[in-house]
Each structure stands twice: as C-alpha cells, then as structure tokens.
C-alpha positions as CSV (number, residue, x, y, z in Angstrom):
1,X,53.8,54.2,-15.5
2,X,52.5,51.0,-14.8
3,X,53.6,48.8,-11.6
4,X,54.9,45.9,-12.2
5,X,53.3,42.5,-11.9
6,X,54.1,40.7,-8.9
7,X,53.8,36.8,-9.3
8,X,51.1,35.0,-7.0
9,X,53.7,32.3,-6.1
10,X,56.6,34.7,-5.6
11,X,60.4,35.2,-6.5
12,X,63.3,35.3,-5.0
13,X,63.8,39.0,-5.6
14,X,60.4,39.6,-4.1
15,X,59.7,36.5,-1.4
16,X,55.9,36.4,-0.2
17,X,54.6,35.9,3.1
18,X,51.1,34.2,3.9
19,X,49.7,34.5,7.1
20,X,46.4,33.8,9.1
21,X,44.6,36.1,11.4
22,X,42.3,35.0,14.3
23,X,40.3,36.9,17.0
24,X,37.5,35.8,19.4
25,X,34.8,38.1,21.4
26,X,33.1,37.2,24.1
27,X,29.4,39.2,24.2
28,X,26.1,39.4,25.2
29,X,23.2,38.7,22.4
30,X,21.1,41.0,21.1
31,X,18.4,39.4,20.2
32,X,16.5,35.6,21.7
33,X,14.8,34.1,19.2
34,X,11.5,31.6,20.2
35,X,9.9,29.6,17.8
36,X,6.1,28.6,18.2
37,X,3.8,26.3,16.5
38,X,0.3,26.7,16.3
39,X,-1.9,23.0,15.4
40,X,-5.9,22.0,15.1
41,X,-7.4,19.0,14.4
42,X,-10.7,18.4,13.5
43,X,-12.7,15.9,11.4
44,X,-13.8,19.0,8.8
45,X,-11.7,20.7,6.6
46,X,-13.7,24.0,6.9
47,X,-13.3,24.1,10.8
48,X,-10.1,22.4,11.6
49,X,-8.6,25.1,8.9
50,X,-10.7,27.9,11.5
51,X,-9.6,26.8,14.7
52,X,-6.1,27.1,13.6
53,X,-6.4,30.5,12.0
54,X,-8.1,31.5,15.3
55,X,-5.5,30.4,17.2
56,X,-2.4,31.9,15.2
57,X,-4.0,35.2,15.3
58,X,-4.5,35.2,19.3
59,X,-0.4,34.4,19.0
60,X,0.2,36.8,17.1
61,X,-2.3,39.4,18.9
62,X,-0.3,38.2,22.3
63,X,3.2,38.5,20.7
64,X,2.8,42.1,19.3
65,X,1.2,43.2,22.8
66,X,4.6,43.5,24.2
67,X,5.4,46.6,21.7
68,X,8.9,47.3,21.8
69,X,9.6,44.4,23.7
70,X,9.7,42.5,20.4
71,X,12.0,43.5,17.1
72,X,10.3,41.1,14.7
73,X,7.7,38.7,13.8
74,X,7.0,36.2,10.9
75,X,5.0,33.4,9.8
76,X,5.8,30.6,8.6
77,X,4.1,28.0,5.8
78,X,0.8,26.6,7.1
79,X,-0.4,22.6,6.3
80,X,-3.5,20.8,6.5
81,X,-2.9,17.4,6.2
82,X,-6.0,15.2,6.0
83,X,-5.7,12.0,8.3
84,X,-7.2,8.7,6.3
85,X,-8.6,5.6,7.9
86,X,-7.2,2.3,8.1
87,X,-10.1,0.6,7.2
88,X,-12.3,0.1,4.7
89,X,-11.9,0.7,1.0
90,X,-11.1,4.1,-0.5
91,X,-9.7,6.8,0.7
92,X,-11.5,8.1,3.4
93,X,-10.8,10.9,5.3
94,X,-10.8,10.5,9.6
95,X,-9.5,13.8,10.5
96,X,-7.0,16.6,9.8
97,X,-4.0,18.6,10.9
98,X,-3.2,21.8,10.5
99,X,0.0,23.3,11.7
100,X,1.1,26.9,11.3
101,X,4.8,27.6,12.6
102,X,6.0,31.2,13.5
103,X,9.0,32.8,14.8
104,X,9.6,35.9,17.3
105,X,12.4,37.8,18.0
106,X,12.5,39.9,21.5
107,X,15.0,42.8,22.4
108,X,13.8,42.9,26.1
109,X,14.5,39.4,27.8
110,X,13.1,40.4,30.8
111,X,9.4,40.1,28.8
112,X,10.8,36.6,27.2
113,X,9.9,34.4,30.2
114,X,6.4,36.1,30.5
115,X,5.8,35.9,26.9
116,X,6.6,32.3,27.0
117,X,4.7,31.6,29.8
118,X,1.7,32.6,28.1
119,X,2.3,31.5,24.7
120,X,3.1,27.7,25.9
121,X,-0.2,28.0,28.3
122,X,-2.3,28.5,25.1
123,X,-4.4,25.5,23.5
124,X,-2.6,23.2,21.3
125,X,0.6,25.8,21.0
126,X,3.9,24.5,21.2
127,X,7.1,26.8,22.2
128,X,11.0,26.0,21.2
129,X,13.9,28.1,22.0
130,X,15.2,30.3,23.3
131,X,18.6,30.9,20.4
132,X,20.4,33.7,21.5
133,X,21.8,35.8,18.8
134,X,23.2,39.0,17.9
135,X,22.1,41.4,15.0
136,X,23.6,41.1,11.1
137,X,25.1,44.5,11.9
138,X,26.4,44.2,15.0
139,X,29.5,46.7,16.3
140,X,30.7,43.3,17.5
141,X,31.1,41.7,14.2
142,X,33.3,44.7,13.1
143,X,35.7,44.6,16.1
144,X,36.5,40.9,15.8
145,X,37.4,41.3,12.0
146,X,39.5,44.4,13.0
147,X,41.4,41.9,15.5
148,X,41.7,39.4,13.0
149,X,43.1,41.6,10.3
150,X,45.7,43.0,13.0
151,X,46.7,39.5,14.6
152,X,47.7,38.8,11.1
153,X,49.6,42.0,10.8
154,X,51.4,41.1,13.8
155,X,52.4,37.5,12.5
156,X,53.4,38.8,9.5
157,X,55.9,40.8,10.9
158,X,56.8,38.4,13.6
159,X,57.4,35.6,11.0
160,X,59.5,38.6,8.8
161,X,61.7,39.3,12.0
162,X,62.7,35.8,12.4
163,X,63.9,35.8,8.6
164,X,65.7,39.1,9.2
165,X,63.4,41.1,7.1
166,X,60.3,43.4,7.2
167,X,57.3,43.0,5.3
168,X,56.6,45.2,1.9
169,X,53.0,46.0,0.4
170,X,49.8,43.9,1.2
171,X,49.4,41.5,-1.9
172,X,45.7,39.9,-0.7
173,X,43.4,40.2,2.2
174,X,40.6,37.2,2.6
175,X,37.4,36.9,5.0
176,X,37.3,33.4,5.5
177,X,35.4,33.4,7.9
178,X,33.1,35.5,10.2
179,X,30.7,34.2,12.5
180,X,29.0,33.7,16.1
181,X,28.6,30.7,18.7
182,X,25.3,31.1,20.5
183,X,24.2,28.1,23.3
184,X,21.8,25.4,22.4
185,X,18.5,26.3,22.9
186,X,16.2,24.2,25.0
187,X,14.2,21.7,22.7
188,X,11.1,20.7,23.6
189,X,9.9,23.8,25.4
190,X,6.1,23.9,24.9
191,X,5.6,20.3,26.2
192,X,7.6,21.3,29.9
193,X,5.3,24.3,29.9
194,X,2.2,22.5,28.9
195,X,3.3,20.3,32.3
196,X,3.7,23.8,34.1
197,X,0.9,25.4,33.7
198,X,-1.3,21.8,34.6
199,X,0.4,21.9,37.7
200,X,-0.2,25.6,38.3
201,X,-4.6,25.2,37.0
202,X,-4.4,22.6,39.6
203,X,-3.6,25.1,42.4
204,X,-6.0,27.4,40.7
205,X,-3.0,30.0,40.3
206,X,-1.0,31.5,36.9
207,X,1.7,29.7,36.1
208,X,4.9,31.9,37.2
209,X,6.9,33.4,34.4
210,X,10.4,31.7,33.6
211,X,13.7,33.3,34.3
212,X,15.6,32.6,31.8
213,X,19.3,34.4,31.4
214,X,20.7,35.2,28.4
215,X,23.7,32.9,27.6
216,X,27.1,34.8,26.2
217,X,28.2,34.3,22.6
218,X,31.3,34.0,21.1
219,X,32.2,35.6,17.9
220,X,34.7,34.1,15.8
221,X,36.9,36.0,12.8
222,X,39.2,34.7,10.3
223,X,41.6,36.1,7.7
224,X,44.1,35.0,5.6
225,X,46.6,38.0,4.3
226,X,49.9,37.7,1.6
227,X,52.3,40.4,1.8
228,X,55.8,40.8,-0.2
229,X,59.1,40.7,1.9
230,X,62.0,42.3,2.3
231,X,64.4,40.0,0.3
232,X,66.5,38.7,3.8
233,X,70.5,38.9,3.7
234,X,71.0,35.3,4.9
C-alpha cells in the first residue's frame, strides 16, 4: 500500500513546520599549514632554472627531516619569467625569475617554529602562514552537525508547543552549511624572519626558533529541517 503524498507547501489537514538548526564548537586545530616560496634569478636560463631547483630540493630535504612532525607536502607550479631591457631595440633578455611555491602541513607545532626558523633563514626563501586548520574528517565536524540537527529538533517542537500540537514525521533534512573559522595567518612571514636571522648572523649566533601557539577554531553547522504537525485544536 502506498503512502500517501504529502504536498511540499502543506494543508490544513497536515500543517508543516520549517525550522533551522545551529551549533558552534570551539576546538583546537589539527593541522598549521605554512606556505613557502622558493625564487632565483640569474641572467641565464640554464642556471637561474638550477639554482632554483637546488634550492626547492634543500626545502623539501629540510621539511621531510622532521618525519612525523609533518602530515603532508606538495609543490606547487614553477615559472621562469625572463626579465627584458628597457633599452634598445628588440627583445632582449636582462635576466630571469624563477619562483617555485610549496605548501606544508605539520601535526607537531612544537617543530613549526623551528621549521620556520630555518626555512625563512634559507637564501632567497620566503615563508607565509601559519593557517590553522582541522582535518576533512574530523570527529569535530560530526558533533557540530549532530548539534545542529538536534537544536532544530528542539525548535521544532518548541514552535509545535506554542501552537498546541506536536510534530509528526520528518518531511526534509538540509546541510546548508558546515564549516570552520580558523585565525588569520601572519602575512608576510619570510621578510620578518629574513630581518631575524640578520640580526642574529650579526651576533654570530642561530636565530632562536619562534613560539608560536596554535589559535582555537570555531566550527560552525547549519540545517534546515520540515516536519508535518499535529493539526492544532485552536
């Protein structure tokens, strides 16, 4: 036997009720992402294209010596961009750029400030960041939809109450929205630790590793839920 259709917009013998559903989490990330890029310049081709593959694998080389410490590595597009002269005729080349731009995720944040340090000290190597995040699959995600779903449970039946009713059978249940708030990340990283580490070469010591504290997130879930009523004896 076959139920019978109940119409999106409702009747009076069977009254919907649409409701929204909110939570909000406050957490610690999972994960701080850095982003580095890599540059040469050079008036040939051959060796500007050299220096920077030289220089991208010692970053690399550096960033996977911290094992465990890090969760993922990639790299990015590379350019060489020749450079041409203002004078003259033709198109003649004066030098080139090459940039390669890669990005690092850590698990251990007590390694990030080291890492940092040393990535930012290398030649010609430029470090932004950190963004704190949280993994795809994090438990966190999960509980915050849960919420959401049963704040809009409870409003439903709040809402029914006040009509004199209860609510009936679920009609529709929509994600519209699911996401996380992490802090801004500090912009312009490499050039402060470019300044750092000239200050420390002065004293003829290492620069000393940044402490830097992972900021809390806030996750964020929204629903939207239909359910048919009770028709109310007003």
């Amino acid at each position: 036997m076959t139920a019978p259709q109940i119409p999106p917009y409702g009747t009076p013998d069977t009254p919907l009720l649409a409701v929204r559903g909110e939570a909000e989490l406050d957490t610690d990330p999972d994960l701080a992402r850095i982003g580095i890029t890599v540059t040469a310049r050079g008036k040939d081709r051959r060796t500007t294209l050299d220096d920077l593959t030289r220089r991208n694998t010692t970053v690399v080389e550096l960033i996977k010596s911290y094992g465990d410490a890090v969760e993922d590595v990639s790299t990015g597009a590379v350019s060489l961009t020749p450079e041409l002269g203002q004078r003259g005729r033709g198109e003649r080349v004066r030098a080139y750029h090459g940039r390669v731009h890669l990005t690092a995720e850590l698990t251990d944040f007590t390694a990030l400030g080291e890492l940092t340090t040393r990535l930012a000290d290398l030649d010609l190597t430029r470090v932004d960041g950190p963004w704190w995040t949280l993994r795809p699959d994090s438990p966190v995600y999960r509980r915050a939809r849960r919420q959401a779903v049963g704040d809009a449970v409870q409003r439903a039946k709040e809402y029914a109450e006040a009509l004199g009713t209860t609510i009936g059978a679920l009609i529709e249940l929509a994600d519209t929205g699911t996401g996380s708030a992490p802090g801004r990340p500090q912009s312009g990283f490499g050039r402060r630790m470019r300044r750092m580490s000239a200050a420390a070469d002065d004293m003829e010591s290492a620069p000393e590793p940044l402490n830097l504290e992972p900021e809390r997130m806030r996750v964020r879930a929204e629903v939207t839920a239909q359910f048919t009523m009770v028709p109310p004896t007003l």
